[in-house]
N, C-alpha and C positions, 0 to 999 in steps of 0.2 A: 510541423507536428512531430510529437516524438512517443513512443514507448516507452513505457515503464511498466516495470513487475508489481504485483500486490500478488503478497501472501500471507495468511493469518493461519495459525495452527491452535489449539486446544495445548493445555498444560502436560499432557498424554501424549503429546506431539503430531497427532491428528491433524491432517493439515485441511483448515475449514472451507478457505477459497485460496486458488491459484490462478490471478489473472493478466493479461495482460492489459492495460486501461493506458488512452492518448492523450497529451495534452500540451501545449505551445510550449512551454518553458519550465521549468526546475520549482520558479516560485508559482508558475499554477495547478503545479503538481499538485507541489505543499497545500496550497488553499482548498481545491476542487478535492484532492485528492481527502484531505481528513472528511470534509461534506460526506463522501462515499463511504470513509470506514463508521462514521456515525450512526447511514441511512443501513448497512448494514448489520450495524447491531455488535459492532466487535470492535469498538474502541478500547475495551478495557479486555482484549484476547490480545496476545503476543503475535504482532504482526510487521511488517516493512512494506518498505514500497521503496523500488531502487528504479534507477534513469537504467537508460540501453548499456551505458559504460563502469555500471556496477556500483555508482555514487549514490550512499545512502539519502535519503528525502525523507521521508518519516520512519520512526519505528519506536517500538513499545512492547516492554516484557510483563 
């Protein structure tokens, strides 16, 4: 298992969540990982989600 970062900010730069979320690999980041920015409600807010080693996996302005 590994860590990865999720952080979504407001166009204001407001930053909405800063989390840390686990998950076995890179591609079930990607998969689990948009599920979560969906069920949160901020797919269309400026957000990333990076591995421990700073490798981008999703993101969106």
């Amino acid at each position: 298992m590994e860590n990865y970062r999720f952080t979504a900010f407001e166009k204001t730069g407001e930053t909405l969540f800063d989390e840390t979320w686990t998950f076995e690999s890179d591609e079930a980041a990607k998969i689990s990982g948009q599920q979560q920015i969906e069920e949160k409600g901020v797919s269309e807010k400026t957000h990333r989600l990076v591995n421990a080693s700073g490798k981008l996996i999703l993101f969106h302005v």
